[in-house]
LOFIPA-595317 format. One record per residue (C-alpha): residue number from 1; residue in one letter; x, y, z. Coordinates in pm, 1 decimal. Example, Ala and Ser with C-alpha at 12.3 -4.5 7.8 and 13.67 -1.06 7.14 Angstrom:
2
<atom 1, 'a', <1230.0, -450.0, 780.0>>;
<atom 2, 's', <1367.0, -106.0, 714.0>>;
end
This chain:
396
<atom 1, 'x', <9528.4, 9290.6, 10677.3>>;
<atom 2, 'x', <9318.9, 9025.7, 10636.1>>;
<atom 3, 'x', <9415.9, 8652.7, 10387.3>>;
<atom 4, 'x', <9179.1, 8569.6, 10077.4>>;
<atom 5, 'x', <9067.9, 8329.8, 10288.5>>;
<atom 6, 'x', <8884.0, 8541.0, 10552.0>>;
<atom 7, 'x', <8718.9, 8801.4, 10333.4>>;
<atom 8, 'x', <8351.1, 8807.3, 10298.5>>;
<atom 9, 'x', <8198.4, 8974.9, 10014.0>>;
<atom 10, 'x', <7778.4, 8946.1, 9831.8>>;
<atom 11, 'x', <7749.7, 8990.8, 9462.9>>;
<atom 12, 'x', <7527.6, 9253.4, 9439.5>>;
<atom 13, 'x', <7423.8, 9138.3, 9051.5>>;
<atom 14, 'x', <7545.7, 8797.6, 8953.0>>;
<atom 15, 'x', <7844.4, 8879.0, 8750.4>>;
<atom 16, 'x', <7855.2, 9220.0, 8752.6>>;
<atom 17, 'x', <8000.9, 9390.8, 9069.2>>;
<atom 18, 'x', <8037.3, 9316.7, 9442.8>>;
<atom 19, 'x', <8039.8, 9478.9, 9790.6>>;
<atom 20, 'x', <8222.5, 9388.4, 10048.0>>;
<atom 21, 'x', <8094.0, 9316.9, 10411.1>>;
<atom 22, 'x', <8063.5, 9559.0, 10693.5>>;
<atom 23, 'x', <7948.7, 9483.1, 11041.0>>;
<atom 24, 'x', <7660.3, 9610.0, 11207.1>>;
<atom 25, 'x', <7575.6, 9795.2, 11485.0>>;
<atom 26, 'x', <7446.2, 9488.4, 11718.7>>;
<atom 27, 'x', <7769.1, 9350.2, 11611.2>>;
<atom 28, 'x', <7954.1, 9627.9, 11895.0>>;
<atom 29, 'x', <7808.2, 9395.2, 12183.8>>;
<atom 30, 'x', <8024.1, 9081.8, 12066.4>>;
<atom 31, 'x', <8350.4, 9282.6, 11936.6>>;
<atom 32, 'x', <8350.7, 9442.9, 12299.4>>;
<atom 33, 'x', <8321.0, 9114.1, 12463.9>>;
<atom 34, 'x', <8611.8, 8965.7, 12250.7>>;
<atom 35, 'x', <8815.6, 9265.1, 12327.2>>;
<atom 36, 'x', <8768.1, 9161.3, 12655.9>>;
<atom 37, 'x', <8912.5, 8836.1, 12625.1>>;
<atom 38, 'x', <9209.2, 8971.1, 12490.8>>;
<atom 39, 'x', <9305.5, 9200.9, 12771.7>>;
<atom 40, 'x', <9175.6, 8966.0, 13042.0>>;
<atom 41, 'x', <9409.1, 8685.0, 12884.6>>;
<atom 42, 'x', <9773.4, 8846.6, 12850.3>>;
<atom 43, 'x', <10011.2, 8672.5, 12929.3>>;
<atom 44, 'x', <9871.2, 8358.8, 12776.3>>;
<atom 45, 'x', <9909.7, 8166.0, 12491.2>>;
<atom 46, 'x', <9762.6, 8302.3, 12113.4>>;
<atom 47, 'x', <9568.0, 7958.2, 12073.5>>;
<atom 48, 'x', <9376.7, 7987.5, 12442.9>>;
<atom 49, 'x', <9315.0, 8352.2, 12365.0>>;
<atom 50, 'x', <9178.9, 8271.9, 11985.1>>;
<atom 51, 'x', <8966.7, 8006.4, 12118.0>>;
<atom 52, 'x', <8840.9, 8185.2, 12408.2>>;
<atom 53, 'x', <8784.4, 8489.5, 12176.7>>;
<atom 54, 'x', <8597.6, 8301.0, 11927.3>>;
<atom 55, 'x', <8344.2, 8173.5, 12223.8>>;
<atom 56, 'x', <8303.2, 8589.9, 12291.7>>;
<atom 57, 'x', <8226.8, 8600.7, 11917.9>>;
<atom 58, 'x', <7951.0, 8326.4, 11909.7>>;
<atom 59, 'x', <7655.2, 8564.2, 11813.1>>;
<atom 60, 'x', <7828.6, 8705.5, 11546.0>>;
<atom 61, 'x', <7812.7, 8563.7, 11172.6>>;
<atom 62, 'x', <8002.2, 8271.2, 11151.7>>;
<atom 63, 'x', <8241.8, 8358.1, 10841.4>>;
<atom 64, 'x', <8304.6, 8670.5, 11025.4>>;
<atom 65, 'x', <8507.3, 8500.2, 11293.0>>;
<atom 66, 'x', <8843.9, 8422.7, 11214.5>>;
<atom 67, 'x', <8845.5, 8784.4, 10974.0>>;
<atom 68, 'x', <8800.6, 8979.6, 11342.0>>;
<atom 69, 'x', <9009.0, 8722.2, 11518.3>>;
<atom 70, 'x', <9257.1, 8795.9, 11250.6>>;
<atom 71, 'x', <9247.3, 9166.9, 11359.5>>;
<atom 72, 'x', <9266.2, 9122.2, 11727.2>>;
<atom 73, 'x', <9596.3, 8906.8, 11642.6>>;
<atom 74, 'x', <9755.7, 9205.2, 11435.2>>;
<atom 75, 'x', <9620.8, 9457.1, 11744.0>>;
<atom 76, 'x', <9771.3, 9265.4, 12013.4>>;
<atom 77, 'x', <10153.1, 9210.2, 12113.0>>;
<atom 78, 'x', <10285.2, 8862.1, 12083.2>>;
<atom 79, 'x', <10639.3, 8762.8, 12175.0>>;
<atom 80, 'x', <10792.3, 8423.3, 12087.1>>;
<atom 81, 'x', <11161.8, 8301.9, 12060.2>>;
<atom 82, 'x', <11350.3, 8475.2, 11742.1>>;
<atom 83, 'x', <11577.7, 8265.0, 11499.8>>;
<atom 84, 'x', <11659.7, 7891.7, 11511.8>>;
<atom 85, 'x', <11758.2, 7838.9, 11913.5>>;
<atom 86, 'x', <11367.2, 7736.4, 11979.0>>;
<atom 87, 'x', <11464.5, 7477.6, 11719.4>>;
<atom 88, 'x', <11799.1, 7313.6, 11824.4>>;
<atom 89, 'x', <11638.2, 7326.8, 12190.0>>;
<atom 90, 'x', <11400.7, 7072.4, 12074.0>>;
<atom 91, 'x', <11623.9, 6863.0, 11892.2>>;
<atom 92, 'x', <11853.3, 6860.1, 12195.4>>;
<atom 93, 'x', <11566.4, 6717.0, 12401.3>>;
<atom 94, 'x', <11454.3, 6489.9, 12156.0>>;
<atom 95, 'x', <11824.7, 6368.1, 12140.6>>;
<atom 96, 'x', <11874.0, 6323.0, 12492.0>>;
<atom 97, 'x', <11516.7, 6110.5, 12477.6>>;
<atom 98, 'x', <11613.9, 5863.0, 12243.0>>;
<atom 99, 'x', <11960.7, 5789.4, 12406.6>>;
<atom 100, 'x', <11754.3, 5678.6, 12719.6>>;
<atom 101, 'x', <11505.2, 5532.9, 12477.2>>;
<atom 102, 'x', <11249.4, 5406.7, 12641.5>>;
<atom 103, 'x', <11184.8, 5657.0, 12929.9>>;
<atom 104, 'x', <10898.2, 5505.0, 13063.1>>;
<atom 105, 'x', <10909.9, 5661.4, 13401.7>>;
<atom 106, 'x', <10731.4, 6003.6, 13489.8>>;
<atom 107, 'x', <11062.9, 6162.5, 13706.0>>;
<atom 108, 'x', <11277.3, 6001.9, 13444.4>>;
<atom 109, 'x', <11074.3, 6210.1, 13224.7>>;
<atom 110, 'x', <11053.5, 6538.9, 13429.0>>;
<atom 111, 'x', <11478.7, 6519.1, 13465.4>>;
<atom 112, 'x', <11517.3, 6523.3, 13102.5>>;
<atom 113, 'x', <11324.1, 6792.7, 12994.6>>;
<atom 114, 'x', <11490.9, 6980.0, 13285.1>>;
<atom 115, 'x', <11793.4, 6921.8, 13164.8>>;
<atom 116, 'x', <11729.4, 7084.0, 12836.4>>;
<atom 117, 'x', <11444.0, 7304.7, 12900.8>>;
<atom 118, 'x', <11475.5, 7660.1, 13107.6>>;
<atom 119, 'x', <11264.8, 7765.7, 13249.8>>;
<atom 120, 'x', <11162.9, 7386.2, 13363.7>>;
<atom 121, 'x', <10799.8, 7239.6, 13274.6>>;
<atom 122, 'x', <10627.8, 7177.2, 13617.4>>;
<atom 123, 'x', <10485.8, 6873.1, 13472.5>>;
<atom 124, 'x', <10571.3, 6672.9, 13170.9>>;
<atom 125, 'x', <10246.2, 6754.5, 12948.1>>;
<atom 126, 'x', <10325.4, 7141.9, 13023.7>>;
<atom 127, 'x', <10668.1, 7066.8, 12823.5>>;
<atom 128, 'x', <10452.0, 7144.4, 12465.3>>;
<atom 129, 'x', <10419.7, 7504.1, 12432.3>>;
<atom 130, 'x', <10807.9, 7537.1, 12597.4>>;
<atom 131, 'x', <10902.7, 7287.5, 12309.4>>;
<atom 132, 'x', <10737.3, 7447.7, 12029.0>>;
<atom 133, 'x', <10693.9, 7796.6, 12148.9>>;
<atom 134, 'x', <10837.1, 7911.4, 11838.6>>;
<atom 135, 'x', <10492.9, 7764.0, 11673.5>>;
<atom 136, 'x', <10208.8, 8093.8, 11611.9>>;
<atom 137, 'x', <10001.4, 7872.6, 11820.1>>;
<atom 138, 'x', <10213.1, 7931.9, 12124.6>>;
<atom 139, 'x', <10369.4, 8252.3, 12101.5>>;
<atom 140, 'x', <10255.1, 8468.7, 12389.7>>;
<atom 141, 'x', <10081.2, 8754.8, 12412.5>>;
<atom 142, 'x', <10272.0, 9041.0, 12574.6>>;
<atom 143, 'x', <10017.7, 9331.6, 12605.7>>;
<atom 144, 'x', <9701.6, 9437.8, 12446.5>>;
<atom 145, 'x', <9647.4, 9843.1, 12375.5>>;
<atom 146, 'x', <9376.9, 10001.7, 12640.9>>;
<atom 147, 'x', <9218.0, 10262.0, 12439.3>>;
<atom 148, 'x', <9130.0, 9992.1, 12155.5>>;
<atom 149, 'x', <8732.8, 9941.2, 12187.6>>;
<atom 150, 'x', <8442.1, 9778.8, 11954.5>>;
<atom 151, 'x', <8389.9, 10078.4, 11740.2>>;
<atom 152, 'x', <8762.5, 10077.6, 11628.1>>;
<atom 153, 'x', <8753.6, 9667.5, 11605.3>>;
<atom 154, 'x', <8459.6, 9745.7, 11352.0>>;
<atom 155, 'x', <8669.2, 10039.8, 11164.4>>;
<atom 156, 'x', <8952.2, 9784.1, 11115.3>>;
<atom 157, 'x', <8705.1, 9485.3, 10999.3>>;
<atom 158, 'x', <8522.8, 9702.3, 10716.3>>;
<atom 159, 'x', <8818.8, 9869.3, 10627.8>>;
<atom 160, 'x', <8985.0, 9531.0, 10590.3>>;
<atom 161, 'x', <8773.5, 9321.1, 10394.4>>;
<atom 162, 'x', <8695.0, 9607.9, 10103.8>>;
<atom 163, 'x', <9127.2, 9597.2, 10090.8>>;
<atom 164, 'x', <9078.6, 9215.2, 10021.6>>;
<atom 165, 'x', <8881.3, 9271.5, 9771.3>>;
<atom 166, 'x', <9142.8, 9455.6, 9607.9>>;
<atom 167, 'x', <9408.3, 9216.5, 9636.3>>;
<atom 168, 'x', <9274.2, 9070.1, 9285.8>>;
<atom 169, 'x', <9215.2, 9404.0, 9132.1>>;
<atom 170, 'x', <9365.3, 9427.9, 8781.9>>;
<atom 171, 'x', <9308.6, 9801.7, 8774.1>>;
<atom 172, 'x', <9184.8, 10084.7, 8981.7>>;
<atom 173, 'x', <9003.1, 10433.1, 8880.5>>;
<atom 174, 'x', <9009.4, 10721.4, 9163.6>>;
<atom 175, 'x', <8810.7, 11039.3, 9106.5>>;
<atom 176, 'x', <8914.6, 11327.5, 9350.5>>;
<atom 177, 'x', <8788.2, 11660.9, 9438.3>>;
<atom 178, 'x', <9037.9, 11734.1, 9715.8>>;
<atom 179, 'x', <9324.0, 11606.3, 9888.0>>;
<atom 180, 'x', <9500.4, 11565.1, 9553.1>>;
<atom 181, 'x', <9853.5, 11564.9, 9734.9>>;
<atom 182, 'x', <9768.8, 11314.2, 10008.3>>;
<atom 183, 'x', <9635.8, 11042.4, 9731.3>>;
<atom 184, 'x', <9927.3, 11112.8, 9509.3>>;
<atom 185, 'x', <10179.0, 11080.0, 9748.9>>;
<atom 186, 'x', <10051.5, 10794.5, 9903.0>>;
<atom 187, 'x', <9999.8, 10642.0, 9570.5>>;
<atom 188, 'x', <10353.3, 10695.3, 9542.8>>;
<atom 189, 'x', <10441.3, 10510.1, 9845.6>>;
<atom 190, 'x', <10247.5, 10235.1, 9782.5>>;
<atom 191, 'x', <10450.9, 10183.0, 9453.3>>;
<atom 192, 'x', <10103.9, 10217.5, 9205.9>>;
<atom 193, 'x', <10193.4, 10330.4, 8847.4>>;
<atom 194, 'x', <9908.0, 10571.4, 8785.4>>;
<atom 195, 'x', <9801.0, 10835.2, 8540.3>>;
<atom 196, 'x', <9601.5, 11114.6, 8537.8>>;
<atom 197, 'x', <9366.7, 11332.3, 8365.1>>;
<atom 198, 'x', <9110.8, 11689.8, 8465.1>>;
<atom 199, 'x', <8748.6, 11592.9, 8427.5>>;
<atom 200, 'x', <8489.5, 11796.5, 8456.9>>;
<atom 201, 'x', <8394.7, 12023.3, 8774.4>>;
<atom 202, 'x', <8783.6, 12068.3, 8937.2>>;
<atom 203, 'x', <8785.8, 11717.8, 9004.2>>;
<atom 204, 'x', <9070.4, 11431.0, 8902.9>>;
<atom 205, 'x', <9075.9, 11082.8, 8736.4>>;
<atom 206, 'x', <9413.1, 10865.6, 8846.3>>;
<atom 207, 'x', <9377.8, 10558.7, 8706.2>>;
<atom 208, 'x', <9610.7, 10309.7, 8864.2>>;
<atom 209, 'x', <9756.6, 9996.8, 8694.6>>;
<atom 210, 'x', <10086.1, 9908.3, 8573.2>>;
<atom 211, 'x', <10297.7, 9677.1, 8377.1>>;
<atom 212, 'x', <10247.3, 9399.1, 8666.4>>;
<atom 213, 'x', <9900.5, 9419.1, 8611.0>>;
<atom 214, 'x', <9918.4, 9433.6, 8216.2>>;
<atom 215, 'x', <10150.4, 9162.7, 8128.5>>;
<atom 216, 'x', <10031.5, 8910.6, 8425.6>>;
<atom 217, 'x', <9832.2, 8912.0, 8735.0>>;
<atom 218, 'x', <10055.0, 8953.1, 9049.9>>;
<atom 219, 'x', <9890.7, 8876.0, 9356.8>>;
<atom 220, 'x', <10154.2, 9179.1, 9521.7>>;
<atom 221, 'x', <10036.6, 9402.4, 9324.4>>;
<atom 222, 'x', <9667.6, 9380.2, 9453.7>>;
<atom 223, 'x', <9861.9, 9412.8, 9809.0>>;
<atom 224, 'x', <9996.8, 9744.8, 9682.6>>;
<atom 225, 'x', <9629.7, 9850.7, 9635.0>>;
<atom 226, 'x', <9504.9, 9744.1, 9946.4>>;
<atom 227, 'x', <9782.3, 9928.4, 10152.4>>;
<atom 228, 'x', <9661.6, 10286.6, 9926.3>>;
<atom 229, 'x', <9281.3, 10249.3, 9995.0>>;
<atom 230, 'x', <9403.0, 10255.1, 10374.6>>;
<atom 231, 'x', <9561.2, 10628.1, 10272.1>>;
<atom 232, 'x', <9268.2, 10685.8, 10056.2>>;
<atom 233, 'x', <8986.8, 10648.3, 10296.8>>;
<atom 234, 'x', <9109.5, 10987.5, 10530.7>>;
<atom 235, 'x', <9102.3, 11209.3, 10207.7>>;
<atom 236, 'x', <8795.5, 11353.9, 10134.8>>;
<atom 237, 'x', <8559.0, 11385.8, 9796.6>>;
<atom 238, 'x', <8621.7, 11086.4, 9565.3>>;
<atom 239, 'x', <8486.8, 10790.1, 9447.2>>;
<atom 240, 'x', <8670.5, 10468.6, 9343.7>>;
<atom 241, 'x', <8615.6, 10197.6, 9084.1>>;
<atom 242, 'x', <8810.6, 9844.9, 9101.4>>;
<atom 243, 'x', <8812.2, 9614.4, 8803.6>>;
<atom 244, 'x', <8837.8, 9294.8, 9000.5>>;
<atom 245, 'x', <8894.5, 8894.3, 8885.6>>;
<atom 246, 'x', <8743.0, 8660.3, 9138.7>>;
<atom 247, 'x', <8860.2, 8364.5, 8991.3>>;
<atom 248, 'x', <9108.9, 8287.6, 8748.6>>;
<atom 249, 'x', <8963.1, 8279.9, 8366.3>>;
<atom 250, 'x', <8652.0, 8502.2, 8508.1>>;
<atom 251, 'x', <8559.0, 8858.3, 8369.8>>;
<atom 252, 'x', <8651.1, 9133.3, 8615.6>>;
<atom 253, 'x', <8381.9, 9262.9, 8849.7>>;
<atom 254, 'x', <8300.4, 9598.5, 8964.6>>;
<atom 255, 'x', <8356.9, 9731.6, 9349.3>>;
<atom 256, 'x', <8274.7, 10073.5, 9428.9>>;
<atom 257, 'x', <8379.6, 10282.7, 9707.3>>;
<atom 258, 'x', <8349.2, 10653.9, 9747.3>>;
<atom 259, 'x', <8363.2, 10877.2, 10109.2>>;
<atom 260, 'x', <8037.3, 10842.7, 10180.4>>;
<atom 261, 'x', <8059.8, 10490.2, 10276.2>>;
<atom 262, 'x', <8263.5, 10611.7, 10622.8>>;
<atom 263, 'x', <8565.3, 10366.3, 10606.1>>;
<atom 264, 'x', <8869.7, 10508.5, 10791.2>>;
<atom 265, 'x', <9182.7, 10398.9, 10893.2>>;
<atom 266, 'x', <9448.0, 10454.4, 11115.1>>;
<atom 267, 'x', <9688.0, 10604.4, 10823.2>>;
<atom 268, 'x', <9732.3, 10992.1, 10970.4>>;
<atom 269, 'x', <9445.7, 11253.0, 10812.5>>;
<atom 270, 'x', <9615.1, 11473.4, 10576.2>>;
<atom 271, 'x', <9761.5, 11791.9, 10737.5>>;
<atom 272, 'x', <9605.9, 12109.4, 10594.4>>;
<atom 273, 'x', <9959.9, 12276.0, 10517.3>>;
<atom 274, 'x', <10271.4, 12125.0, 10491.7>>;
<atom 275, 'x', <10503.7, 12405.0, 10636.2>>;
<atom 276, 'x', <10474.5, 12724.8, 10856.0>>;
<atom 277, 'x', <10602.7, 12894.1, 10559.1>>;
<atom 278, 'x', <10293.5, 12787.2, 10351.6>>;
<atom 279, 'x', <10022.0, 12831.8, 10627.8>>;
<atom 280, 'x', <10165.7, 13229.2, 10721.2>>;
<atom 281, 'x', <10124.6, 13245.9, 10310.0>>;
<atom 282, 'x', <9770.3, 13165.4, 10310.4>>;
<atom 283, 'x', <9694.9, 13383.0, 10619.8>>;
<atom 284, 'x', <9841.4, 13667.5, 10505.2>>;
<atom 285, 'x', <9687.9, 13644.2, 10107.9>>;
<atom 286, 'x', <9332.3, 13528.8, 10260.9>>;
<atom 287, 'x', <9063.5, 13390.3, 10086.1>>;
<atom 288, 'x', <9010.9, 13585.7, 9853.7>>;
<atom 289, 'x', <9229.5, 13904.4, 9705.3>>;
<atom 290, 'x', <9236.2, 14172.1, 9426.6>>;
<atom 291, 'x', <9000.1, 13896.4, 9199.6>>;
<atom 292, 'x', <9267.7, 13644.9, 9319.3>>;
<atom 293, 'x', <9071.5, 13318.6, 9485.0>>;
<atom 294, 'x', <9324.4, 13086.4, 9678.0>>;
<atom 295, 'x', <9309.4, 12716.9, 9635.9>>;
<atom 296, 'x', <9443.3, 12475.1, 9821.8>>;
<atom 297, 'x', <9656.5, 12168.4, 9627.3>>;
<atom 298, 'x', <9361.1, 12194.3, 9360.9>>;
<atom 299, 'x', <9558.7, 12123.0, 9053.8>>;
<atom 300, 'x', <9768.2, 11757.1, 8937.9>>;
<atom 301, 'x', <10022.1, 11902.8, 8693.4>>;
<atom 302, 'x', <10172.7, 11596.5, 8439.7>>;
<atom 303, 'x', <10557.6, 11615.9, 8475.9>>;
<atom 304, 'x', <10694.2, 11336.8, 8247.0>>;
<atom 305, 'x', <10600.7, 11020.1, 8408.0>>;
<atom 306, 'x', <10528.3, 11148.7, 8748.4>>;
<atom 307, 'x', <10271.0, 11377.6, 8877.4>>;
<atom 308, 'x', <10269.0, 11757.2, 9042.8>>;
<atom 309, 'x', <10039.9, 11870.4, 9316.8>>;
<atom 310, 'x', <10140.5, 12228.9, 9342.8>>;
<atom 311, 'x', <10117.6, 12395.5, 9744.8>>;
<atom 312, 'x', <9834.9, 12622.9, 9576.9>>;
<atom 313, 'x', <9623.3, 12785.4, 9301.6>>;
<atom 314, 'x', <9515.4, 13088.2, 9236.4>>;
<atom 315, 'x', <9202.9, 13139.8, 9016.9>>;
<atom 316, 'x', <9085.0, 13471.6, 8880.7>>;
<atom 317, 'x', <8732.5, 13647.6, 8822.6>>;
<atom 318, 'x', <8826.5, 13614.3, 8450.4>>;
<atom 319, 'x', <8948.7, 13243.3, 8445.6>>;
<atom 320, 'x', <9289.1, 13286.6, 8477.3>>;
<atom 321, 'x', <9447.9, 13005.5, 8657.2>>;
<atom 322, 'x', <9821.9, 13018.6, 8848.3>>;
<atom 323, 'x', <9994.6, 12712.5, 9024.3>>;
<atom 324, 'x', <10208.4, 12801.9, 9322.9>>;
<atom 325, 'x', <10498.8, 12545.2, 9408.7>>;
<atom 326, 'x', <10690.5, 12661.6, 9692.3>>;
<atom 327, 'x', <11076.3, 12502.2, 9737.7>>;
<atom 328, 'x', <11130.9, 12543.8, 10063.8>>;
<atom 329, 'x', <11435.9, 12397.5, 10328.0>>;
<atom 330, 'x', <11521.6, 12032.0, 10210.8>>;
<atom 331, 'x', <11828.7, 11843.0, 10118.7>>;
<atom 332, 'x', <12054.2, 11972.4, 9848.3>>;
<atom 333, 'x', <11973.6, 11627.7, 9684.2>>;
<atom 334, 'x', <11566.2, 11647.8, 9702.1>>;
<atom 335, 'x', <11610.1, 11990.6, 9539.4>>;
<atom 336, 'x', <11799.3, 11887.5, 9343.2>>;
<atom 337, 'x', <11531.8, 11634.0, 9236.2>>;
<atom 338, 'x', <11256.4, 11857.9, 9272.6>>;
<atom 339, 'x', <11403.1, 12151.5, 8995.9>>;
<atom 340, 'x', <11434.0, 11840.3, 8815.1>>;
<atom 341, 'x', <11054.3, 11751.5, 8799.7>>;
<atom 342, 'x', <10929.3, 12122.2, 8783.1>>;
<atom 343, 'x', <11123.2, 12088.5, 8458.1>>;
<atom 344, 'x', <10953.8, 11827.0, 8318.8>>;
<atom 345, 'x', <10630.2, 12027.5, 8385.2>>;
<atom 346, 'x', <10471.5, 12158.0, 8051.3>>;
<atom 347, 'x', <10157.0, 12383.3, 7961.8>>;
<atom 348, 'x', <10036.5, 12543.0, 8317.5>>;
<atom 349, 'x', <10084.1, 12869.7, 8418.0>>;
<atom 350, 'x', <10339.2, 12806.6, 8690.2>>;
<atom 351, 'x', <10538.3, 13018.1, 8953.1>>;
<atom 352, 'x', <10787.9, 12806.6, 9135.8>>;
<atom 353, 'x', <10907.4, 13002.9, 9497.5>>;
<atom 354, 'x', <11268.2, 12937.0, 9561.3>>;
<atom 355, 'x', <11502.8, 13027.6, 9830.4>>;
<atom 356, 'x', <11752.0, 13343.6, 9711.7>>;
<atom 357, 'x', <12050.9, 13085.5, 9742.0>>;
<atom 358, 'x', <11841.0, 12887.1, 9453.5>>;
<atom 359, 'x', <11699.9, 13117.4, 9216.1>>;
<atom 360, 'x', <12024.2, 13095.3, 8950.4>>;
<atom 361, 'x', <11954.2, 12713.9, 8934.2>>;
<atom 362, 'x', <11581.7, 12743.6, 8923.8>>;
<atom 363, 'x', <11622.8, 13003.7, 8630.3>>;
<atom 364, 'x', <11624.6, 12737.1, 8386.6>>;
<atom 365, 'x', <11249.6, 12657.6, 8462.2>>;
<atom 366, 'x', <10956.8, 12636.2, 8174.5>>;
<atom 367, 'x', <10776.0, 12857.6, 8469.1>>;
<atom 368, 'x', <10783.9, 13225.8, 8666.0>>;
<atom 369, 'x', <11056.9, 13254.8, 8926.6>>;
<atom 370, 'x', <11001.2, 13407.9, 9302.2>>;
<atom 371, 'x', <11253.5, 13402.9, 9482.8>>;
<atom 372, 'x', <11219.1, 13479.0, 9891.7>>;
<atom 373, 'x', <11422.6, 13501.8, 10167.0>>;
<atom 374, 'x', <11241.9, 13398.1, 10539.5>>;
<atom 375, 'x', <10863.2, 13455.8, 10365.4>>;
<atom 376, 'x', <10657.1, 13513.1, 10052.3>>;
<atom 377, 'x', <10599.7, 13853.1, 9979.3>>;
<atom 378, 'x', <10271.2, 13999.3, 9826.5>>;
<atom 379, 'x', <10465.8, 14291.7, 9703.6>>;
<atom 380, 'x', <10658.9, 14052.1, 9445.2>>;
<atom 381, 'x', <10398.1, 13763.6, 9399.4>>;
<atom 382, 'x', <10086.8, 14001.1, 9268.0>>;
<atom 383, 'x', <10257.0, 14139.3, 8962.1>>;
<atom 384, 'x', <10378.4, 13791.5, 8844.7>>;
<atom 385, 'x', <10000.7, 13648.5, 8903.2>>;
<atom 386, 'x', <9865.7, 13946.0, 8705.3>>;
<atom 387, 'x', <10145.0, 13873.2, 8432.6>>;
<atom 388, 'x', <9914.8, 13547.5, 8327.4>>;
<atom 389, 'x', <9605.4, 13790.2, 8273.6>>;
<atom 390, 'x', <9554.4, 13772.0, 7899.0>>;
<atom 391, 'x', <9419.0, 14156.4, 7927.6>>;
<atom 392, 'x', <9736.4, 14230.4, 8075.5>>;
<atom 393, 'x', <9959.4, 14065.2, 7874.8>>;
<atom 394, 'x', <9748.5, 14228.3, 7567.9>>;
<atom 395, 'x', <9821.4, 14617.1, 7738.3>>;
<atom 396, 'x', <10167.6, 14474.7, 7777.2>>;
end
């Protein structure tokens, strides 16, 4: 990711709300030529590369450069000497030097770094980068991946500079219309307090702050943000809002992002199913069955303070909505931790599918019980999904 320092962003109405900046297609000719430099130069030194990299970059905007340089960097293998050794090598040298204080002679010169120096500078101004090769500036550059071209260089810029901008973001609204489980989880992983709430047309608002934010701005925080738009960006339908401070004292600004604007990352795209379990499940029921339409992960269910994303939902001809949450093979602990959220789940018409082994534990649960042995039968799950019917439950 990019520092504060490097991002590059236009106010878009003084005061209001920002965008942040995205390269352009006559850009490609430049990024591919730096690129170049890169794999043309490993085995060299990070500052020649940089500066030879920045010459490749000339046509490009100027406070564009060191953002993209920034990226090549993070791309690239470097290798440099771990822990202090790097530093007690250098004060050996420089120990040795002043006990033949003054070492005026060239050989004289050559001998001593020898002596504490391996491999050996060939000459005594090449003894810098072996003295401080510790220092960023001389760390080496190992290898340099082949399949890496301009297009992905300009993925990683736009992508990075709109998660700068969020590294001062006090709070963050997502709307979803799908993917509900990939944003959640990842929101989860990237350690974001959230809430959320049903709005209108299926869709989802999380709303992500946190005492962090509240109390005091925390720089990590905004970090924790920047690391879930890179999740965020493979889902698909939803739009996000960022309250963000600029500078300190400063009202917040708004920066919008939605799906549309074609950011991705390299953060894996959400798999369609989970399990083989739930993907023979949603062959075998179809599309569509008996007035029964299948969703998939359509529904955030509140459970206490964290949230549900049930494996499907089915939605009936006369409104009746079911959550499915299948509890499949995991440790005895994550079940155990798992019953223990389903638990905290309120309101929703709910069937949880457990293993045989687990159905006795999972009786306990506000919701419907299935239990299954190697697959989910229709024979067992249709009478408990027309259970919910209110026309049903009315004829008893």
């Amino acid at each position: 990711m990019l520092t504060k320092q490097q991002r590059v962003y236009r106010w878009i109405r003084p005061g209001s709300s920002i965008s942040s900046d995205r390269l352009d297609d006559e850009d490609l000719p430049h990024l591919a030529r730096a690129i170049a430099v890169y794999r043309r130069l490993v085995g060299g030194r990070r500052g020649r590369v940089r500066d030879a990299a920045r010459g490749a970059l000339g046509g490009i905007q100027p406070d564009r450069v060191e953002g993209i340089i920034k990226l090549l960097d993070d791309v690239a293998t470097y290798e440099w000497p771990r822990g202090s050794r790097q530093a007690e090598v250098r004060v050996r040298v420089f120990e040795t030097a002043a006990r033949n204080h003054p070492v005026l002679e060239r050989d004289h010169a050559r001998d001593l770094l020898a002596a504490g120096l391996n491999p050996a500078p060939h000459r005594p101004e090449d003894a810098v980068p072996l003295l401080y090769a510790d220092y960023p500036e001389f760390h080496r550059m190992s290898a340099f991946p082949l399949d890496y071209a301009a297009g992905d260089l300009r993925a990683d810029y736009d992508l990075a500079q709109a998660q700068a901008l969020l590294y001062d973001a006090v709070r963050i609204t997502v709307e979803a219309r799908r993917d509900f489980r990939h944003i959640v989880q990842y929101a989860r992983l990237s350690r974001l307090l959230h809430r959320g709430e049903r709005v209108r047309g299926g869709a989802y608002r999380l709303v992500f702050d946190g005492p962090n934010s509240i109390l005091r701005y925390t720089h990590a925080y905004g970090v924790d943000f920047a690391k879930f738009l890179a999740a965020l960006v493979q889902a698909r339908g939803w739009t996000l809002t960022a309250e963000v401070v600029m500078r300190k004292g400063w009202r917040p600004v708004l920066f919008a992002l939605s799906d549309a604007d074609g950011l991705r990352s390299r953060v894996p795209v959400p798999a369609l199913f989970d399990s083989r379990l739930e993907e023979t499940f949603a062959r075998k029921f179809g599309p569509e069955r008996d007035g029964w339409r299948l969703g998939r992960e359509a529904l955030i269910l509140e459970a206490g303070e964290a949230l549900v994303v049930p494996d499907f939902v089915f939605t009936h001809e006369d409104g009746t909505e079911v959550a499915l949450e299948i509890v499949g093979y995991w440790t005895p602990q994550y079940l155990k931790t798992k019953l223990d959220k389903l638990a905290a789940v309120r309101g929703p018409n709910l069937i949880v599918a457990v293993r045989k082994a687990m159905a006795v534990a999972a009786g306990s649960l506000p919701a419907t019980v299935l239990p299954f042995s190697s697959g989910i039968l229709l024979r067992d799950l249709m009478p408990r999904l027309e259970a919910f019917r209110p026309t049903r439950r009315r004829g008893g």
